[in-house]
Structures are given as structure tokens and as C-alpha cells.
GULOVEX-569191 format. One record per atom (N, C-alpha, C, O): residue number from 1; residue in three letters; atom name; y, z negated, x negated. Coordinates in Angstrom, 2 decimals. Layout:
# GULOVEX-569191
(pt NUM,ALA,CA,(Y,Z,X)) ...
//
This chain:
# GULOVEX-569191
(pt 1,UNK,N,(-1.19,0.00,-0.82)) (pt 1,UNK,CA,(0.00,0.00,0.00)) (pt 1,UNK,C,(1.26,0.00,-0.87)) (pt 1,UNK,O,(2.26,0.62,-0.50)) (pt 2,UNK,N,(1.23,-0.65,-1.98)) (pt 2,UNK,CA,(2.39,-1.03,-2.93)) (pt 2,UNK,C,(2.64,0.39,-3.64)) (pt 2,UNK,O,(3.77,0.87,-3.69)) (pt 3,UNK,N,(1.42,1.08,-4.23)) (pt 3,UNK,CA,(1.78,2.37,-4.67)) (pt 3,UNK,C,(1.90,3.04,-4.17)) (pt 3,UNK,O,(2.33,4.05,-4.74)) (pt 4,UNK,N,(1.67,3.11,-2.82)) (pt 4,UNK,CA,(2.49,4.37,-1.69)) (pt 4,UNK,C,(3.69,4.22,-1.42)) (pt 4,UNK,O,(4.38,5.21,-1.18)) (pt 5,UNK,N,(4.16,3.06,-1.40)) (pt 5,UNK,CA,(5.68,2.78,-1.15)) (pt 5,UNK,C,(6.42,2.94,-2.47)) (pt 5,UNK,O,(7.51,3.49,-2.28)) (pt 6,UNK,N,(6.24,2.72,-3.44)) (pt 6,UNK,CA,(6.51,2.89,-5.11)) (pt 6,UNK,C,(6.35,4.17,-5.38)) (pt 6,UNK,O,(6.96,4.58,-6.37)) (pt 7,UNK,N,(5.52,5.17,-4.61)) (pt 7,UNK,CA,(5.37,6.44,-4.99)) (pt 7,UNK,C,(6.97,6.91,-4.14)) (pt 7,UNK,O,(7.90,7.46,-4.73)) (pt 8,UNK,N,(6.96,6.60,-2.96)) (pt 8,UNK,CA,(8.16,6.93,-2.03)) (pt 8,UNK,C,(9.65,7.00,-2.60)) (pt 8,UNK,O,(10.49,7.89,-2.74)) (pt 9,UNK,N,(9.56,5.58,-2.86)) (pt 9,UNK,CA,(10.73,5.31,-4.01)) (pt 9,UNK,C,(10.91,6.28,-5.06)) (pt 9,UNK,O,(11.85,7.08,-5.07)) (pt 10,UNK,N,(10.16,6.21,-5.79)) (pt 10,UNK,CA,(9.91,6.86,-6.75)) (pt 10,UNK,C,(10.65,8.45,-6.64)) (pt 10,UNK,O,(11.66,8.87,-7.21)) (pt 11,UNK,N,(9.74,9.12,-5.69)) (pt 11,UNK,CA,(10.15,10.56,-5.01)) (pt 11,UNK,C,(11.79,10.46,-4.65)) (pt 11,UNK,O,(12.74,11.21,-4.89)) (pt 12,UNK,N,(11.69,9.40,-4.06)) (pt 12,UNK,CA,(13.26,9.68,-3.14)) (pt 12,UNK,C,(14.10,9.71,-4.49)) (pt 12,UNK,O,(14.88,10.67,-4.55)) (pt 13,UNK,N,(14.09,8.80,-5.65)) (pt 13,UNK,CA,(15.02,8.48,-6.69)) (pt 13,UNK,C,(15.18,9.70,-7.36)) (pt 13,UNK,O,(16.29,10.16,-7.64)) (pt 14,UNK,N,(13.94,10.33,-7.69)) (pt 14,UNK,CA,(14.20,11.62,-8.60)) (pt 14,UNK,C,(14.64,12.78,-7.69)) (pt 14,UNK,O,(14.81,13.89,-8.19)) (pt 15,UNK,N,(14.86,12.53,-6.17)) (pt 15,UNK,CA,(15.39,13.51,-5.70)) (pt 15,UNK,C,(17.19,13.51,-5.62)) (pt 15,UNK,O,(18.02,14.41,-5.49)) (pt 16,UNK,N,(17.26,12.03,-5.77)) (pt 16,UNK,CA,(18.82,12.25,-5.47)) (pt 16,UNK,C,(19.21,11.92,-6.95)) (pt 16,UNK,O,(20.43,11.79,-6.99)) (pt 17,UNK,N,(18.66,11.74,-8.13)) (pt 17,UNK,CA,(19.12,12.21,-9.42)) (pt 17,UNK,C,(19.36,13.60,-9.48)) (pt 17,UNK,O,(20.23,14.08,-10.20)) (pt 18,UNK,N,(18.44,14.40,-8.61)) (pt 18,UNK,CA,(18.82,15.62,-9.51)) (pt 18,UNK,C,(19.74,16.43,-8.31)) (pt 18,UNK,O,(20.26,17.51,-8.59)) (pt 19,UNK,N,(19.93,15.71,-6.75)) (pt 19,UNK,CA,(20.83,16.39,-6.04)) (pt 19,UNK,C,(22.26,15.94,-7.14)) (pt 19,UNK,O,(23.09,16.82,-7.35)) (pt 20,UNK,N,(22.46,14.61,-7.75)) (pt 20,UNK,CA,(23.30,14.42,-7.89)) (pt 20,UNK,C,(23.75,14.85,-9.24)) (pt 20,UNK,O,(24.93,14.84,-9.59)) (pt 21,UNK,N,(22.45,15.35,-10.21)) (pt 21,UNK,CA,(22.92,16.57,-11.57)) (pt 21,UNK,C,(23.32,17.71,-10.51)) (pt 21,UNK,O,(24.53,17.96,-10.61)) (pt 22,UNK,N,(22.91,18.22,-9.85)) (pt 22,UNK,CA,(23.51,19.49,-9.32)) (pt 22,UNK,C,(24.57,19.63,-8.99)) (pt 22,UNK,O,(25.27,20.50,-9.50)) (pt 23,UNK,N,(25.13,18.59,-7.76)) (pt 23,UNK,CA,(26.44,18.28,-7.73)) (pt 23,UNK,C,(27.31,17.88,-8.98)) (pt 23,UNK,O,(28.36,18.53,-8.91)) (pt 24,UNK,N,(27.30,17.15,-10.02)) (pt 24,UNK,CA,(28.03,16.91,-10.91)) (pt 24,UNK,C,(28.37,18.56,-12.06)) (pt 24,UNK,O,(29.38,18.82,-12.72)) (pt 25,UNK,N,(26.69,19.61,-11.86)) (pt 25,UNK,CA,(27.38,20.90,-12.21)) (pt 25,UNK,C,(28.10,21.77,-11.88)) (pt 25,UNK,O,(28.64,22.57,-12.65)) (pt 26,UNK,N,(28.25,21.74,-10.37)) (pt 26,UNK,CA,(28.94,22.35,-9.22)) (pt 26,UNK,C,(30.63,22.02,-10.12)) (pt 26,UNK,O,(31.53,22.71,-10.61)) (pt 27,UNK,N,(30.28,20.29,-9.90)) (pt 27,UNK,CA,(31.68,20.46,-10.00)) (pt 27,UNK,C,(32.59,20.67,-11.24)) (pt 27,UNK,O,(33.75,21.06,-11.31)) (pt 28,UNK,N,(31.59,20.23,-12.34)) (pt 28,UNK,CA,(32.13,21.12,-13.77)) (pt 28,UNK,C,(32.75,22.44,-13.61)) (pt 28,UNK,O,(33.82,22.91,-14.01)) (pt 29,UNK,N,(31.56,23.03,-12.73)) (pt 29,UNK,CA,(31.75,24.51,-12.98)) (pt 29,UNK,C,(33.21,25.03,-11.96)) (pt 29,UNK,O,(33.67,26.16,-12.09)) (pt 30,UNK,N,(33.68,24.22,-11.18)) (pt 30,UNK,CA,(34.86,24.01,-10.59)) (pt 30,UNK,C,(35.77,23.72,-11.55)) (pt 30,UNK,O,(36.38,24.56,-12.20)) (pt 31,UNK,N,(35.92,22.14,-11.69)) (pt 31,UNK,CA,(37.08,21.93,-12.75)) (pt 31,UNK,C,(37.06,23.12,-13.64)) (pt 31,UNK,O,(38.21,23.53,-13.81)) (pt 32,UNK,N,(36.01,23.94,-14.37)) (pt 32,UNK,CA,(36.83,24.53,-15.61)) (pt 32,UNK,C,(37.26,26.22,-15.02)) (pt 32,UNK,O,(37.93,27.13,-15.49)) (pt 33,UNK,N,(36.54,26.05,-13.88)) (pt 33,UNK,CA,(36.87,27.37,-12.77)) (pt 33,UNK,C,(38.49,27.01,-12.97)) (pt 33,UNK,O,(39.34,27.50,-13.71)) (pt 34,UNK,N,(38.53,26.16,-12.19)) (pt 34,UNK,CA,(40.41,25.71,-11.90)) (pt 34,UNK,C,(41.41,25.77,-13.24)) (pt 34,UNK,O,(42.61,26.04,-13.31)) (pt 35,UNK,N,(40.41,25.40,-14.33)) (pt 35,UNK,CA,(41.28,25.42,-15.27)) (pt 35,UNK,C,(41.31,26.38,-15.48)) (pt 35,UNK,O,(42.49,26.61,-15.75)) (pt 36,UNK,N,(40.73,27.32,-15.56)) (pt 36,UNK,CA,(41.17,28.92,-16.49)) (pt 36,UNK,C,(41.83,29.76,-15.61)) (pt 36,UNK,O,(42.56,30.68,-15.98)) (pt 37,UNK,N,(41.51,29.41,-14.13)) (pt 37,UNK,CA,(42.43,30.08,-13.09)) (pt 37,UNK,C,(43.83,29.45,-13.69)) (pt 37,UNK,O,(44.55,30.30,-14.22)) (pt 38,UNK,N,(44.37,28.00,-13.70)) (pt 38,UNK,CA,(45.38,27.60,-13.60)) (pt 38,UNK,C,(45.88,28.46,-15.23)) (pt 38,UNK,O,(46.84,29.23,-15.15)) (pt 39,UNK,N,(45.30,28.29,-16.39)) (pt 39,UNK,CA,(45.60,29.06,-17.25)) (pt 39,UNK,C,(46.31,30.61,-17.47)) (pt 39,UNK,O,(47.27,31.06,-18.10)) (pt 40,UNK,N,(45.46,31.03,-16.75)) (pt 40,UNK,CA,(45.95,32.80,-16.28)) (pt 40,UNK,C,(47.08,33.02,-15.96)) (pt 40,UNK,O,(47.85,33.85,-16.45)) (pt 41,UNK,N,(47.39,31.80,-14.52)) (pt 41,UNK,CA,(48.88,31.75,-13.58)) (pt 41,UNK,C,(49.50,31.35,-14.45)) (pt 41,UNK,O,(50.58,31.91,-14.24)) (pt 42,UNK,N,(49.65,30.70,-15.44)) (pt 42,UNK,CA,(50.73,30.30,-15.82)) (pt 42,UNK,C,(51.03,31.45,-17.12)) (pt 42,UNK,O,(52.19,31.58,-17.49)) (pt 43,UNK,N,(50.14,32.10,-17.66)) (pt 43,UNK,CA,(50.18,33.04,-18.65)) (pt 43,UNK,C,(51.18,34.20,-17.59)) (pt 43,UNK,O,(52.37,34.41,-17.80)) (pt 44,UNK,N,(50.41,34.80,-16.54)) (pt 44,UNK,CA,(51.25,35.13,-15.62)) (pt 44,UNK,C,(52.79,34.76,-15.36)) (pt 44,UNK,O,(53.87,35.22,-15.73)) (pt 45,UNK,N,(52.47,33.93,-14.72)) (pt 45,UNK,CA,(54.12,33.06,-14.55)) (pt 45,UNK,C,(55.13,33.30,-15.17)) (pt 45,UNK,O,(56.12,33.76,-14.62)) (pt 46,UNK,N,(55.05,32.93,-16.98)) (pt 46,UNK,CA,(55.53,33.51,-17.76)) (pt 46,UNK,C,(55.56,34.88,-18.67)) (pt 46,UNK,O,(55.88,34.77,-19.85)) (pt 47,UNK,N,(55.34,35.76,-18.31)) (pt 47,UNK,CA,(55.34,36.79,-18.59)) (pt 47,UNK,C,(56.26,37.15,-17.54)) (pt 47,UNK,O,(57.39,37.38,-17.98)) (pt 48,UNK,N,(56.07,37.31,-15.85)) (pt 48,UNK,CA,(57.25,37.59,-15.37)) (pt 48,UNK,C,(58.90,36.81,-15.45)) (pt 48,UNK,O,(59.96,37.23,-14.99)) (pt 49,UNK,N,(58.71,36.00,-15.95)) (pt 49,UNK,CA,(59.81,34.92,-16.14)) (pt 49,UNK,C,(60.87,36.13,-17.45)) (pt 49,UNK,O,(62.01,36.58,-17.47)) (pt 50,UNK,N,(59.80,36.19,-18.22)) (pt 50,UNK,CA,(60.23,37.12,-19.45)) (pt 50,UNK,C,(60.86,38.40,-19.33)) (pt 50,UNK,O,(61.82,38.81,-19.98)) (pt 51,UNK,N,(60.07,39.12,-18.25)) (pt 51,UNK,CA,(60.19,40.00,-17.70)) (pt 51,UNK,C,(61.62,39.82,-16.97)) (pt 51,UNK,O,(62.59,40.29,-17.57)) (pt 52,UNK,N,(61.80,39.26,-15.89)) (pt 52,UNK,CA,(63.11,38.94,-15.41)) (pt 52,UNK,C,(64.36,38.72,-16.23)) (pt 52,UNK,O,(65.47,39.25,-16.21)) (pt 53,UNK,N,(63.92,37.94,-16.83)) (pt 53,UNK,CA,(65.18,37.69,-18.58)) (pt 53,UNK,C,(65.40,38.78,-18.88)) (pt 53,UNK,O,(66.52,39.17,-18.57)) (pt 54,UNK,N,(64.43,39.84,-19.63)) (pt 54,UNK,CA,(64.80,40.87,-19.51)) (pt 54,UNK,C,(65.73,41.50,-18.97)) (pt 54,UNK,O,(66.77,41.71,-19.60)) (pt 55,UNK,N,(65.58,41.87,-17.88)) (pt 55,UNK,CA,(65.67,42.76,-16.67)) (pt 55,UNK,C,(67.43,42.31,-16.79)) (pt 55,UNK,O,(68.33,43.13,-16.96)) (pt 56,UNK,N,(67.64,40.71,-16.64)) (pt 56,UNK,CA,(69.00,40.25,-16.31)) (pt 56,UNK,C,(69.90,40.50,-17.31)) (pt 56,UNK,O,(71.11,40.57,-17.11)) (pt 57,UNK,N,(68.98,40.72,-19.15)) (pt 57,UNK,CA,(70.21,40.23,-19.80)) (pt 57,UNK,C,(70.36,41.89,-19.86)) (pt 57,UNK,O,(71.45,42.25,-20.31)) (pt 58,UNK,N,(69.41,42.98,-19.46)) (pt 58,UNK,CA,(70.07,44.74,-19.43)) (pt 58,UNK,C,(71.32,44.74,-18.58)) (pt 58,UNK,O,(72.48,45.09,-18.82)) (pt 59,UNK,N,(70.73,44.26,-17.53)) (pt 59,UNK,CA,(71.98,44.51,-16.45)) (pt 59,UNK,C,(73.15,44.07,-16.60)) (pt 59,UNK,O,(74.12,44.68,-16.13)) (pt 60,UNK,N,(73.24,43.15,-17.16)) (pt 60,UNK,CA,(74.58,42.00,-17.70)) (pt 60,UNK,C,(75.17,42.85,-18.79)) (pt 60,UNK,O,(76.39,42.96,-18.85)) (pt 61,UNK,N,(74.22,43.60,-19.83)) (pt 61,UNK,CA,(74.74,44.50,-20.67)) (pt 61,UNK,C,(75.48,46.37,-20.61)) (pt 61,UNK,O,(76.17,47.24,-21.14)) (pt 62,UNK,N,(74.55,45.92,-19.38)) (pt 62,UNK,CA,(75.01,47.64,-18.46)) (pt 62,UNK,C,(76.19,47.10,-17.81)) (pt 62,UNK,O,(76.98,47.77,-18.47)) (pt 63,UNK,N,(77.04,46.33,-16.94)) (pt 63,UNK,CA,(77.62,45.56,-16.71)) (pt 63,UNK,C,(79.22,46.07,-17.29)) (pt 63,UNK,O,(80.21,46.76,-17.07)) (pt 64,UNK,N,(78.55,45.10,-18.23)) (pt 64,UNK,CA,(79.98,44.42,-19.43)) (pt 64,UNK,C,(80.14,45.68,-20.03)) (pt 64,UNK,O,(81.19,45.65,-20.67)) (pt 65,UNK,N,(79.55,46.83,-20.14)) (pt 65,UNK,CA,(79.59,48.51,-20.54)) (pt 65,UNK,C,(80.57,49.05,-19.74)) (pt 65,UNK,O,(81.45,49.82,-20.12)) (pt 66,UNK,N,(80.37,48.60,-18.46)) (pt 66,UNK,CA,(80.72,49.38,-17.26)) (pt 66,UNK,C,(82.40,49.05,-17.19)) (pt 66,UNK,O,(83.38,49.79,-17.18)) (pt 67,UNK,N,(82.27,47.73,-17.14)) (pt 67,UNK,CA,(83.19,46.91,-17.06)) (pt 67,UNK,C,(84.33,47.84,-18.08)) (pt 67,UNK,O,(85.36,48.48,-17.84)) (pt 68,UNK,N,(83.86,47.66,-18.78)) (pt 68,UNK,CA,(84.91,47.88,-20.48)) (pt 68,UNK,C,(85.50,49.47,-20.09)) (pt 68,UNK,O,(86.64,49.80,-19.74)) (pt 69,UNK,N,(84.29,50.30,-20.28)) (pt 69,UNK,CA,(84.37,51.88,-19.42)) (pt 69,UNK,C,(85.59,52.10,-18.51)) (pt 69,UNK,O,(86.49,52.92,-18.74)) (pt 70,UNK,N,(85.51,51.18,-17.33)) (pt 70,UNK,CA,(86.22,51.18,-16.88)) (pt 70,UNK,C,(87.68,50.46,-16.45)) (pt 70,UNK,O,(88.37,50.41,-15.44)) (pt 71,UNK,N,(87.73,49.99,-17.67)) (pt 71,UNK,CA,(89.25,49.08,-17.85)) (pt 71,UNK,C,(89.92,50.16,-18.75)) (pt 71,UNK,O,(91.12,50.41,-18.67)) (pt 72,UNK,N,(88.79,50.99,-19.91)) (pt 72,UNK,CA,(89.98,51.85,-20.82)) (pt 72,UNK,C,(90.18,53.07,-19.99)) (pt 72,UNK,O,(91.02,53.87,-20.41)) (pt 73,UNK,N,(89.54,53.35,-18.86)) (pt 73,UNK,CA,(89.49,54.51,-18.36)) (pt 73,UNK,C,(91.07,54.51,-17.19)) (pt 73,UNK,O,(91.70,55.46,-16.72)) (pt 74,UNK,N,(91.29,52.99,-17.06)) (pt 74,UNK,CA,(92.52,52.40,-15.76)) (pt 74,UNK,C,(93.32,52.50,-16.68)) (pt 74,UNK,O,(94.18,53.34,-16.44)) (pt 75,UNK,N,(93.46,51.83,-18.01)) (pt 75,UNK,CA,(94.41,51.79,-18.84)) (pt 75,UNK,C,(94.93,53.15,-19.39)) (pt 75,UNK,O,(96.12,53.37,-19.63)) (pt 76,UNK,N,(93.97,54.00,-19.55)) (pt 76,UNK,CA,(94.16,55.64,-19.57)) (pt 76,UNK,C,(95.00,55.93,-18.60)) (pt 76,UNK,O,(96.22,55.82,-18.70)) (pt 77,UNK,N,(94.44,56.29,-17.67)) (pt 77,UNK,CA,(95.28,56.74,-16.62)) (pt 77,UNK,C,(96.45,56.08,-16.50)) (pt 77,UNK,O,(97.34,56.86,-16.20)) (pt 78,UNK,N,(96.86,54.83,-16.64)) (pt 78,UNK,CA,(98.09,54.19,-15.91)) (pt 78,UNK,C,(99.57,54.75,-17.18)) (pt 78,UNK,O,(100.65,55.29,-16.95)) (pt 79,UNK,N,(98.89,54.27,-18.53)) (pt 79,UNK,CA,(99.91,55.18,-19.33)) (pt 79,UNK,C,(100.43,56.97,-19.37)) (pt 79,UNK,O,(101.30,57.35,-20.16)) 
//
């Protein structure tokens, strides 16, 4: 009677050891899922960030071109 119930035990223990290795790989394989996702976005992230800098300091330079262009072009004409 004692080793049927000890066998039971027994069974049930090594079953929820290894539900609970499975779950603990699941969730490794999550956390480092998340991490290399979160890695990417932010490699992402900044690259358009860069991109935008870009983009702002052309326009600011096309701009202040324009600008100038057209102050000697008023000053032209007005003399």
C-alpha cells in the first residue's frame, strides 16, 4: 500500500518538475525573445532619430541659402 502511494508521489513530483523545466524554458525563450526584439527597436529608433537630424539640419541649411538668396536678390533690386 505504502509503495503504491510513494509510487504516486513519486510520478506526480517528476511530472510537475519537468512541467515546471518547461515552463521556466518557455520563459527564457521569451525574456531573450523580448530582449532582442527590444534591441532591434531601439537600433531602429535611432537610426530614424538620425535620420530626422539629418533631414532637419538640410532643410535649415536650404533655408538659411534661401534666406540669404533672397535678401541679396531685395537688396539688388531696391538699389
Amino acid at each position: 500500500m505504502w509503495s503504491k502511494k510513494n509510487a504516486g508521489v513519486l510520478e506526480r513530483a517528476q511530472n510537475d518538475l519537468e512541467q515546471k523545466t518547461e515552463e521556466a524554458d518557455v520563459i527564457d525563450r521569451a525574456r531573450q525573445d523580448l530582449g532582442l526584439l527590444n534591441c532591434d527597436m531601439l537600433d531602429h529608433i535611432l537610426l530614424l532619430l538620425i535620420i530626422i537630424i539629418i533631414i532637419i539640419t538640410i532643410s535649415l541649411f536650404i533655408c538659411s541659402k534661401f534666406a540669404q538668396f533672397h535678401m541679396c536678390t531685395k537688396s539688388a533690386v531696391s538699389s
